[in-house]
C-alpha positions as CSV (number, residue, x, y, z in Angstrom):
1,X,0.0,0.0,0.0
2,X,1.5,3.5,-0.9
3,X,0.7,5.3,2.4
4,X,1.7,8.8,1.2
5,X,-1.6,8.8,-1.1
6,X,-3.1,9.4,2.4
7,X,-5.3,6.5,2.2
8,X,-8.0,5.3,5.2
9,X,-7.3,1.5,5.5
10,X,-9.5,-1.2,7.2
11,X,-6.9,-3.6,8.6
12,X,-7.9,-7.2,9.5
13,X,-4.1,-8.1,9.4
14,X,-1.4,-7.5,11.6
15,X,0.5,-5.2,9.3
16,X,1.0,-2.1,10.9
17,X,-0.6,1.1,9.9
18,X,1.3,3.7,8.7
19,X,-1.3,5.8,8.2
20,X,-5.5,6.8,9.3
21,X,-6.8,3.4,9.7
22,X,-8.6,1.1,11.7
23,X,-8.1,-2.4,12.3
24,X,-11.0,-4.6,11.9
25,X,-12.1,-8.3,12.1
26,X,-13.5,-9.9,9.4
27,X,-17.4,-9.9,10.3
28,X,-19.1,-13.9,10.2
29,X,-22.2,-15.3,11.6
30,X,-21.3,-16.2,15.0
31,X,-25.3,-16.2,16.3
32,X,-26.2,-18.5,14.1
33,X,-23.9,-20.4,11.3
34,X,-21.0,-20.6,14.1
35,X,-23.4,-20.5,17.1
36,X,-22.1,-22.1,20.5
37,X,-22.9,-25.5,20.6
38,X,-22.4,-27.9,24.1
39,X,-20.1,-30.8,23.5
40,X,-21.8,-34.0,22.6
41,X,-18.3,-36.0,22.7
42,X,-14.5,-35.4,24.0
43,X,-12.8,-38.0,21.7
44,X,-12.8,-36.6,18.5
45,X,-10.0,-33.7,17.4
46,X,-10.4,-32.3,14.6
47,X,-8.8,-29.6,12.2
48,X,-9.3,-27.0,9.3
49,X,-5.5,-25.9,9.0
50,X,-5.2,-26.1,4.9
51,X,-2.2,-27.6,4.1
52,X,-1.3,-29.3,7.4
53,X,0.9,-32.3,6.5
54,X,3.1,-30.3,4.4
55,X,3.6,-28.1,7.4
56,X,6.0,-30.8,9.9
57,X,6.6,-28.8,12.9
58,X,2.7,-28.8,13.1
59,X,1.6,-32.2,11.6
60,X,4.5,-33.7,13.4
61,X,2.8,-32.8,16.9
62,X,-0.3,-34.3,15.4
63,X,0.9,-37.5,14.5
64,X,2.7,-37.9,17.8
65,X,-1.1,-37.2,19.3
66,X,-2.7,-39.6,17.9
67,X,-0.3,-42.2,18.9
68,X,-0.7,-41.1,22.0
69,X,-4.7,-41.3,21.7
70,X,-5.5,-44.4,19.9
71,X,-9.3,-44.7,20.9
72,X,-9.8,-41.0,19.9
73,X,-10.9,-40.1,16.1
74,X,-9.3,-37.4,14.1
75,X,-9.9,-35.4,11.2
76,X,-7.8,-33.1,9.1
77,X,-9.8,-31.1,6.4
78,X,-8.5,-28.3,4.1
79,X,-6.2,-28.0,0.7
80,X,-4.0,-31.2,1.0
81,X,-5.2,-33.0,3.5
82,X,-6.6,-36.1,4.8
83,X,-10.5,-35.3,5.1
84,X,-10.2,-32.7,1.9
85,X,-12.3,-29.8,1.3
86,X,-15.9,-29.1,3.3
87,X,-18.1,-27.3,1.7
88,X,-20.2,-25.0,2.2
89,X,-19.4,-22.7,5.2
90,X,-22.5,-24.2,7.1
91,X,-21.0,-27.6,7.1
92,X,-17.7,-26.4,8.0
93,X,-20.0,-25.4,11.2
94,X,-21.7,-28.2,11.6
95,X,-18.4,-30.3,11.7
96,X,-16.9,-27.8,14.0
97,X,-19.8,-28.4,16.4
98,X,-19.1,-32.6,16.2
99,X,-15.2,-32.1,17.6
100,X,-14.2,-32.1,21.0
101,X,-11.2,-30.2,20.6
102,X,-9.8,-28.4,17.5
103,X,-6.3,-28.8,16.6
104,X,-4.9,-25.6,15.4
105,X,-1.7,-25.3,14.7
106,X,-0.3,-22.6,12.6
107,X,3.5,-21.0,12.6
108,X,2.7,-18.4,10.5
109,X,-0.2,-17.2,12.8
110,X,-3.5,-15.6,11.4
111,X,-4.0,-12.1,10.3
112,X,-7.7,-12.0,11.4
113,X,-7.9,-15.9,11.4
114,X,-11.4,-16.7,10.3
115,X,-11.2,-20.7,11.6
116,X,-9.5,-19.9,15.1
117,X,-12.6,-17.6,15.7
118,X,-15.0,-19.7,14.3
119,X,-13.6,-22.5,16.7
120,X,-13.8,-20.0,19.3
121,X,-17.8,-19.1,18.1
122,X,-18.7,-22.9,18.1
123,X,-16.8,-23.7,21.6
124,X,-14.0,-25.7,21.0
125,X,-11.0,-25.9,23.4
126,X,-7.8,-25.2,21.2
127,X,-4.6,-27.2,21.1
128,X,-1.4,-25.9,19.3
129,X,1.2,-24.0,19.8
130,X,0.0,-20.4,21.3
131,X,2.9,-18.2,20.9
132,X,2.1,-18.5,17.4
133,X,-0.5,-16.1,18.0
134,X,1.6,-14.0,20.2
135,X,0.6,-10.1,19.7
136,X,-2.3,-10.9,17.3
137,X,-5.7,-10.3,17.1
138,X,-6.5,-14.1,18.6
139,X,-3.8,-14.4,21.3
140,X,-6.5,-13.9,24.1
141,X,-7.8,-17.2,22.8
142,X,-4.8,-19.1,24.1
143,X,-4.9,-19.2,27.7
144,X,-3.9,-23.0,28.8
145,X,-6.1,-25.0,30.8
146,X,-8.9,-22.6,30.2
147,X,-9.2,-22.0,26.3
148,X,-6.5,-24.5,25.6
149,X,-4.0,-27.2,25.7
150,X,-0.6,-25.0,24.6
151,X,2.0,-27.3,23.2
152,X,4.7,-24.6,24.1
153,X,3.7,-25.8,27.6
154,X,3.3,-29.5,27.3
155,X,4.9,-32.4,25.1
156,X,2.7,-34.2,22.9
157,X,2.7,-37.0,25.6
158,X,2.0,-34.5,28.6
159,X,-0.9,-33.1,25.8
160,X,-2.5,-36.7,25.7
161,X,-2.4,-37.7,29.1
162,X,-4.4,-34.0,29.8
163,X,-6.9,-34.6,27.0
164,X,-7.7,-38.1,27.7
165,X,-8.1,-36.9,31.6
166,X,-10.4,-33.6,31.3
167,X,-13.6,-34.8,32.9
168,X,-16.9,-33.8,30.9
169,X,-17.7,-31.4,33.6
170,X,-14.4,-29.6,32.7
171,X,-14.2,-29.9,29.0
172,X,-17.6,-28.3,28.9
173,X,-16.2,-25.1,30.9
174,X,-13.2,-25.3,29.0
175,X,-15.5,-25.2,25.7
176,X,-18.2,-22.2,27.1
177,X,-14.7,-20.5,28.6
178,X,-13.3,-19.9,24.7
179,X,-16.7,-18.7,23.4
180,X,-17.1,-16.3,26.5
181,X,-13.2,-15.3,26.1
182,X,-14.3,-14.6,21.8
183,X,-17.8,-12.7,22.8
184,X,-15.6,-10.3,24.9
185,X,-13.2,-10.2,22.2
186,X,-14.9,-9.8,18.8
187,X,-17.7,-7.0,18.2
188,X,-18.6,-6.6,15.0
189,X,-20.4,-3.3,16.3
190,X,-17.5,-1.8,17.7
191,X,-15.6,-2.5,14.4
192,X,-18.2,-0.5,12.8
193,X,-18.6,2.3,15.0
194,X,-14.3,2.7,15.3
195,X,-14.5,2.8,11.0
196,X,-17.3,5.3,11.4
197,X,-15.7,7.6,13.9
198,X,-12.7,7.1,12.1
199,X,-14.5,8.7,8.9
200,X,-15.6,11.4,10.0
């Protein structure tokens, strides 16, 4: 972007602004497609990184937890993996709201990061690695024990043995703590009114 045109730029990255701006979150459905949904079952981890086995110092930690879990199911959908694509948006939802816990591991982080708020919407405790998200938009979603299991914090092994041990009574505060934690973090309303004020 060529700042010195003086332009006023919505930002739902994490560039920084040189310039009038206000930075945004992407707005989605999270009343109704992505609506909080209580757990109906702990043993299934699932995940919507694209690309994740070509990514190894994030597949590698899932491979390691599945080994570790052999009773629980896991799913892997997006460009070039397992499960594929899933489509429409509705039935990325729905499959959201079937997990236990959602595998998210990504180095590169998110700008906005539409699947680690949608997660977050639906009520899915996190697992990955949460300095990834350090200084971004979503880090507030990473809080360990409470939002999620952080890999920086525990091996694989450690990871397993605190997954297969979170009782139902705990896995459900753990899933209404990370849609609490995104309701206080995500207003589509405040977005608006900061472009508006920011316009005039």
């Amino acid at each position: 972007m060529d700042w010195s045109l003086g332009p006023f730029a919505l930002n739902a990255s994490d560039s920084p602004m040189q310039g009038r701006g206000v930075h945004v979150g992407q707005e989605f459905d999270f009343e109704t497609t992505f609506r909080y949904r209580p757990p109906s079952r702990q043993d299934r981890i699932t995940s919507f990184v694209n690309l994740l086995p070509l990514i190894p110092e994030s597949w590698s930690p899932l491979v390691e937890l599945i080994g570790h879990l052999p009773h629980y199911e896991f799913r892997s959908f997006g460009h070039e993996c397992p499960d594929g694509l899933l489509k429409p948006v509705a039935s990325i939802a729905e499959e959201m709201s079937r997990a236990g816990w959602a595998y998210h591991d990504k180095p590169t982080g998110d700008g906005f990061g539409h699947i680690v708020h949608n997660w977050a919407a639906v009520g899915r405790p996190l697992i990955g690695h949460a300095h990834y998200y350090a200084g971004q938009r979503a880090e507030a979603l990473w809080q360990d024990g409470v939002t999620c299991i952080d890999l920086d914090r525990h091996t694989t092994e450690e990871a397993a043995r605190v997954i297969a041990g979170t009782t139902p009574e705990a896995h459900a505060q753990m899933c209404r703590a990370i849609r609490d934690t995104l309701v206080r973090l995500y207003s589509p309303g405040s977005d608006a009114r900061a472009v508006r004020d920011g316009l005039l």
